[in-house]
C-alpha positions in Angstrom: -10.4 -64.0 -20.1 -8.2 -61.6 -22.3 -11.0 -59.2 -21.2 -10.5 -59.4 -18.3 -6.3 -59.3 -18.2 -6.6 -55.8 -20.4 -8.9 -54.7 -17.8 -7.2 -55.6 -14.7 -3.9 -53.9 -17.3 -6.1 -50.7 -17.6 -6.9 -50.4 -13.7 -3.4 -50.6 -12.6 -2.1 -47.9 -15.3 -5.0 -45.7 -14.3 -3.8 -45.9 -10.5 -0.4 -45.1 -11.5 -1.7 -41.4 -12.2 -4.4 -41.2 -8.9 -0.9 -41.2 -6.8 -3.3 -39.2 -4.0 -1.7 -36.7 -1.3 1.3 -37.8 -1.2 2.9 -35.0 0.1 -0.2 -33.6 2.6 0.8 -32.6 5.7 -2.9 -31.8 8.4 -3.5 -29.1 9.4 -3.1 -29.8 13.2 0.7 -30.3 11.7 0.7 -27.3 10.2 2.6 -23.4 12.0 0.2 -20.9 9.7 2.3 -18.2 9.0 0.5 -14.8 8.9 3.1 -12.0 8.5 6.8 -12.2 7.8 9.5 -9.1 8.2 12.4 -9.0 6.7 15.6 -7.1 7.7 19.1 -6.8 6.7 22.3 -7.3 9.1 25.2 -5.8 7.5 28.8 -7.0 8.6 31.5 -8.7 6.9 29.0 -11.4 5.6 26.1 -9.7 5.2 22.8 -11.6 6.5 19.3 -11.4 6.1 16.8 -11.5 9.6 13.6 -13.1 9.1 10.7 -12.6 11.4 7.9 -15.2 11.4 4.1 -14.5 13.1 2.7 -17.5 13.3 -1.2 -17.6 14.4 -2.1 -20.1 17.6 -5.3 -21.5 16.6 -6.1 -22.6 20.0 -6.1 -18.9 21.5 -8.2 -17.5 17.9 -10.8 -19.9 18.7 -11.5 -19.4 22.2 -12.6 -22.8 22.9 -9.0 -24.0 24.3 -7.8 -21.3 25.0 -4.9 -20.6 27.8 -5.4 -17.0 28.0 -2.1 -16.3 26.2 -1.1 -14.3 22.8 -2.9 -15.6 19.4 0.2 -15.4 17.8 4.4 -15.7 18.4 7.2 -15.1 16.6 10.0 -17.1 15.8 13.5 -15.3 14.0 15.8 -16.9 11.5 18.9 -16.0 10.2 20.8 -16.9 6.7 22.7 -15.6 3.7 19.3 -16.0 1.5 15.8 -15.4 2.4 14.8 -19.1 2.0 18.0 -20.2 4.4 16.7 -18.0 7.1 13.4 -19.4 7.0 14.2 -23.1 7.3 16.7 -21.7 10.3 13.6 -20.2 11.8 12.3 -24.1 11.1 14.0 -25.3 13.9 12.6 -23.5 16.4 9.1 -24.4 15.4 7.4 -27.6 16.4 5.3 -27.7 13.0 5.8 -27.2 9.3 5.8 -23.7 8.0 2.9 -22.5 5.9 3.5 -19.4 4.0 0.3 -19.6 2.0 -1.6 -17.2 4.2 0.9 -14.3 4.6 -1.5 -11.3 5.1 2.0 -8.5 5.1 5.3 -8.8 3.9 7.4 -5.7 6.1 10.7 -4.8 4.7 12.5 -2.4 7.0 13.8 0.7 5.6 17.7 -0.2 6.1 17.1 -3.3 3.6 14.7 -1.3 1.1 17.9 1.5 0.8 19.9 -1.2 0.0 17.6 -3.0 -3.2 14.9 -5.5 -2.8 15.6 -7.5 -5.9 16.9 -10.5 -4.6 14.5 -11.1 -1.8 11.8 -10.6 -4.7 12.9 -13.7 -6.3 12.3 -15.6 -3.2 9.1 -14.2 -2.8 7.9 -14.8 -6.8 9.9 -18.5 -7.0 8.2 -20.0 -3.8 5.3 -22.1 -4.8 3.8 -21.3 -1.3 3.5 -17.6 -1.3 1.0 -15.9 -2.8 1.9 -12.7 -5.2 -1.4 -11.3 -3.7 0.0 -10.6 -0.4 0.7 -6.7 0.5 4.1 -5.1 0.9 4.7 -2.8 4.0 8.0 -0.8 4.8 9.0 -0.4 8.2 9.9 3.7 8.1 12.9 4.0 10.6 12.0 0.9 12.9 13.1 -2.6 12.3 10.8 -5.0 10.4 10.6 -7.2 13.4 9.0 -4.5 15.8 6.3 -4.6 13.3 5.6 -8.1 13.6 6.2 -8.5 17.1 3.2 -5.7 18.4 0.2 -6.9 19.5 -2.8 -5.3 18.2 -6.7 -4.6 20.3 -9.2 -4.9 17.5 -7.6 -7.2 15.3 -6.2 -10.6 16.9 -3.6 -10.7 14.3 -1.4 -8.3 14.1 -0.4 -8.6 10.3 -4.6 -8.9 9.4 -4.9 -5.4 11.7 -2.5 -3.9 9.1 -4.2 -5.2 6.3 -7.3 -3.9 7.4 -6.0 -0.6 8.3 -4.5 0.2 4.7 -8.0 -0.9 3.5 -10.1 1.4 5.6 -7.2 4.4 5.5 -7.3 4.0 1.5 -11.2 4.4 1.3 -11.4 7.2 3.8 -8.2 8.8 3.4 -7.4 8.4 0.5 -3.4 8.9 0.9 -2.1 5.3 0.3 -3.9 1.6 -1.7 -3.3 -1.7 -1.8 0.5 -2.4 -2.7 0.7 -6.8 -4.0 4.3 -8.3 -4.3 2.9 -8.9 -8.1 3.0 -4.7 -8.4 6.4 -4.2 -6.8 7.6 -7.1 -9.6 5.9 -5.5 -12.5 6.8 -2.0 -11.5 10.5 -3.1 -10.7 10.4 -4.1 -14.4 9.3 -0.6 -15.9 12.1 1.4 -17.7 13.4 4.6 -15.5 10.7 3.7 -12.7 10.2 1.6 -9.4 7.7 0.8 -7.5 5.7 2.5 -4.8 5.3 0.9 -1.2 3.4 1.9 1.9 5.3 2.7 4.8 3.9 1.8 8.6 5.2 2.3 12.2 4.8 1.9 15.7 3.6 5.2 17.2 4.2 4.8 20.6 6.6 2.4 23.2 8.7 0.1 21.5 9.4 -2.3 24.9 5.5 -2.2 25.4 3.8 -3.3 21.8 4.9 -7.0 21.8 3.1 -7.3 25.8 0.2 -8.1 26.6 -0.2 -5.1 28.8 0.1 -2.8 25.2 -3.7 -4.1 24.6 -5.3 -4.0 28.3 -5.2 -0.1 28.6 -7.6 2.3 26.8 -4.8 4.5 25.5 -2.6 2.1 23.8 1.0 2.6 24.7 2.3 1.5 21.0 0.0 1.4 17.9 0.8 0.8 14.5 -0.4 3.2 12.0 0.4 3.8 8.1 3.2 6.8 7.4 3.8 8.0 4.3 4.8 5.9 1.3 8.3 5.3 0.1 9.5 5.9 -3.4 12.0 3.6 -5.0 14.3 4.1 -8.1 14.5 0.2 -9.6 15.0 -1.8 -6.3 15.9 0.9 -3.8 14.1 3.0 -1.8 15.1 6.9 -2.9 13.0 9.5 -0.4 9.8 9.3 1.3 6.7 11.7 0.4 4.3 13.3 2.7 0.6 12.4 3.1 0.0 15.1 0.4 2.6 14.3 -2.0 1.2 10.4 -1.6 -2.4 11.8 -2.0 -1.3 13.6 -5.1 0.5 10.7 -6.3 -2.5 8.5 -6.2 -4.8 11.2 -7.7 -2.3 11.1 -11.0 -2.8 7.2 -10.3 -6.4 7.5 -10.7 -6.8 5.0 -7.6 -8.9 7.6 -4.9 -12.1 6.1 -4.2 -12.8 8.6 -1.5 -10.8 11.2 1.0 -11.1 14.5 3.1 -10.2 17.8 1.7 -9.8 21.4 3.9 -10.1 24.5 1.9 -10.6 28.5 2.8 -13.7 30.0 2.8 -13.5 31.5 -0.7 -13.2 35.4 0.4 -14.3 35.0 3.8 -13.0 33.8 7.2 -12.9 29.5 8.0 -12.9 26.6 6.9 -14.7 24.0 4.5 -14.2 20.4 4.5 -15.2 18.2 1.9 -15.4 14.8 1.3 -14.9 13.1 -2.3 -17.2 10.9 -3.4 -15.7 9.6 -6.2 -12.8 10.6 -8.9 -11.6 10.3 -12.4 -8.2 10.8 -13.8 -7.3 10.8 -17.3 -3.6 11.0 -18.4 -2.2 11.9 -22.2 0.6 12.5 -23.7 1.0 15.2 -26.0 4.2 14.5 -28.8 4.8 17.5 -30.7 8.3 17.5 -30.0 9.2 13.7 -30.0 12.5 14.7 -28.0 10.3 16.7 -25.2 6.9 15.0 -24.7 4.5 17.1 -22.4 1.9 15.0 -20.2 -1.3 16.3 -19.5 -3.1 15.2 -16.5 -6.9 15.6 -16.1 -8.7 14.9 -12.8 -12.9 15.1 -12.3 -13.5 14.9 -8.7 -17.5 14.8 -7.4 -17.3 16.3 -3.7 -19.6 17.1 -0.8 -19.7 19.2 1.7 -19.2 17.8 5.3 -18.8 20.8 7.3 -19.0 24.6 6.9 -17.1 27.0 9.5 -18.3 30.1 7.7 -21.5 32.3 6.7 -21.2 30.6 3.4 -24.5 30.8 1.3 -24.0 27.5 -0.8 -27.3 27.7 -2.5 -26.1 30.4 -5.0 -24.1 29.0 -7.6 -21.5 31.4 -7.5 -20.4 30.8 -4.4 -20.4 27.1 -5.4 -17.8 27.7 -8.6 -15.3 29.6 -5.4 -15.3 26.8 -3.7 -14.7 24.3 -6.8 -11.9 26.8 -7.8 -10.2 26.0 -3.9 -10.4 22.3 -4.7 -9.0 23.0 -8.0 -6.2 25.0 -6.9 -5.8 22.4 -3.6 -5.5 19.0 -6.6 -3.4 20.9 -8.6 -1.1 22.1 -5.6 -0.7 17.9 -4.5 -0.4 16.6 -8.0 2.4 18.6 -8.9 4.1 18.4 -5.6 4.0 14.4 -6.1 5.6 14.6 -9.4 8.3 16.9 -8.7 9.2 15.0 -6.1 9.4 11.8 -8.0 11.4 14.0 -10.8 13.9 14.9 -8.3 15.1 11.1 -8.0 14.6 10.8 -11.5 11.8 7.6 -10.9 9.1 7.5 -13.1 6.2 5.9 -10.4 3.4 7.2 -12.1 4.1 5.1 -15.2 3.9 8.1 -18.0 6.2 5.8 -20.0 3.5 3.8 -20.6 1.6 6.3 -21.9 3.8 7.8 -24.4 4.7 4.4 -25.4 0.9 3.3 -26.0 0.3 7.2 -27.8 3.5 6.3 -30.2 5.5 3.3 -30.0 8.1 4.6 -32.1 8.8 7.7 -30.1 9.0 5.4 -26.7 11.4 3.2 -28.4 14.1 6.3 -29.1 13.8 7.5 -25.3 12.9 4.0 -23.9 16.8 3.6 -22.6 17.1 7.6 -21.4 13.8 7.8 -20.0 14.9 8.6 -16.5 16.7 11.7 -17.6 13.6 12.9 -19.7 11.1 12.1 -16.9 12.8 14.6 -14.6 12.5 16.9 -17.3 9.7 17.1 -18.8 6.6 19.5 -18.7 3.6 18.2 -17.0 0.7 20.0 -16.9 -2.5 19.4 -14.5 -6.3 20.2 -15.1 -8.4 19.5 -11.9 -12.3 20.0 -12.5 -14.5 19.3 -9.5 -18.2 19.3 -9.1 -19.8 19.9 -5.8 -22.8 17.8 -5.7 -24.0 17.6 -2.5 -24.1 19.8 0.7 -25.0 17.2 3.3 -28.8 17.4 4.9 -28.6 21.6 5.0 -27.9 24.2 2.7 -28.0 26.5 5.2 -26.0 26.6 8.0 -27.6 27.5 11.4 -25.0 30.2 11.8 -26.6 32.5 8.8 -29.8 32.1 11.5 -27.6 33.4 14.1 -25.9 36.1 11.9 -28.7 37.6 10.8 -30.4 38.1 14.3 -26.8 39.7 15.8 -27.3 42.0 12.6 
């Protein structure tokens, strides 16, 4: 009998701690939030607009469809982040999700101003994940960008993601940018963090219709420009596809991209494609008070198209053209870093390295480091190897040169 009472004792603690889902809200109760902009409205009480893309299941799935968008958008407004999205709360009949935010969009006005404080929202909330990709709306409003409808991709905010992944392989001018990197970098003595900028291309009235994705050329697209350079929290300048490309090549994140060079001493053009990259960066300390960095990148390339009478068997002519890509990496490296030395922001993290080369030297120029990364000597070492010339290594044209000769 006592067995039994210590038993029935034991069951009843043990389903004290198997409380269940408590707290589970379905799905069908559920507004899954895909995409969120933020923008700032400056006044006497300064207030923060937040832009919400939710997905419609019913129109992704096809099955119950009504014919209508697979997304809206609902606004809120409040003196913190978190207050303007339970305002937004009102005007939507289910319970916000913010687990599956594909991009976060700051609009430029907001980023000039500092990002710090929304940040906090973004790292505190137990819902939203660090993982998701930061976006700055260059010279448009953070809402446009969340309001266009997109052809290919049904959701607009899963479009973009996918377009910073394909332009990052190919291109090679931008990568992935978390809200974990923007905290971490925000953290780094005399730097700030880099973020991607994006835009509509196109007719602002036209990219939240439907009519924007029934036409084959698309009245308003949204594309990737440039990416924006911040000193701590605020956004400083904004560099060029080159000076971004150069700025990832120091960042040893190219995985591939297209390069267009001379034709050594002769008339046209080469392009190449690179297949793959290395960069190495060292700090060289002679001079504790003036530390030199010393950047070394090992690009493999191919050819991809030849507008001249190139012969690219001989290997002299193959050491002209590595000296053009040389020249070409150099040229984009050092135009990235001057760039980033003229707002005094240290995005390329060279702190790190002098502090990991000698710890006590970072710890005397840890507080002044802004001042000594804009200037300091940097010196750049590109060394590319052509490897492959496509399927010819003779052009057709050196057939049809010869005969006209």
């Amino acid at each position: 009998m006592i067995r039994r009472w210590i038993g029935l004792v034991g069951l009843a603690v043990i389903l004290l701690f198997l409380s269940g889902c408590w707290d589970s809200i379905e799905l069908n109760r559920r507004a899954v939030v895909s995409g969120m902009g933020i923008d700032i409205q400056h006044g006497e009480k300064p207030k923060y607009k937040v832009s919400l893309q939710v997905i419609i299941a019913d129109e992704i799935s096809g099955k119950y469809s009504r014919g209508g968008s697979p997304v809206s958008v609902y606004h809120g407004e409040g003196r913190t982040i978190f207050e303007a999205v339970r305002e937004a709360s009102r005007k939507v009949p289910r319970y916000l999700s913010l687990g599956h935010i594909n991009a976060l969009i700051f609009s430029e006005e907001l980023a000039r101003s500092g990002i710090k404080d929304v940040l906090d929202y973004m790292e505190r909330d137990a819902q939203i994940r660090t993982t998701s990709q930061v976006y700055l709306a260059k010279g448009q409003e953070a809402s446009d960008i969340v309001n266009i409808m997109t052809p290919i991709g049904k959701i607009p905010s899963s479009d973009l993601a996918q377009k910073s992944q394909a332009s990052s392989r190919l291109l090679g001018d931008n990568y992935r940018v978390e809200i974990d990197d923007v905290i971490r970098a925000l953290q780094i003595p005399g730097g700030g963090p880099i973020i991607n900028g994006v835009r509509i291309d196109g007719d602002l009235q036209t990219a939240p219709t439907k009519s924007n994705i029934e036409q084959v050329n698309i009245p308003a697209i949204l594309q990737l420009e440039g990416v924006g350079i911040f000193a701590g929290d605020k956004l400083m300048t904004w560099m060029n596809p080159h000076q971004s490309r150069g700025l990832i090549w120091v960042s040893d994140k190219i995985k591939q991209t297209a390069l267009v060079t001379g034709c050594a001493d002769k008339k046209g053009l080469v392009a190449f494609e690179i297949i793959r990259s290395r960069t190495k960066v060292k700090a060289q300390l002679k001079d504790p008070e003036h530390p030199v960095i010393k950047i070394s990148v090992m690009p493999q390339a191919s050819i991809k198209e030849l507008n001249c009478d190139l012969d690219v068997r001989k290997d002299a002519v193959l050491n002209q053209l590595e000296q053009e890509l040389n020249k070409l990496i150099e040229q984009e490296m050092q135009s990235a870093v001057e760039e980033a030395k003229k707002i005094k922001s240290d995005v390329f993290g060279f702190g790190s390295v002098v502090e990991r080369t000698n710890p006590k030297v970072w710890k005397s120029l840890k507080s002044r480091w802004a001042d000594v990364f804009a200037h300091m000597d940097v010196e750049y070492n590109a060394q590319t190897v052509i490897r492959y010339s496509g399927m010819r290594d003779r052009s057709y044209r050196s057939q049809i040169t010869k005969e006209e000769e």
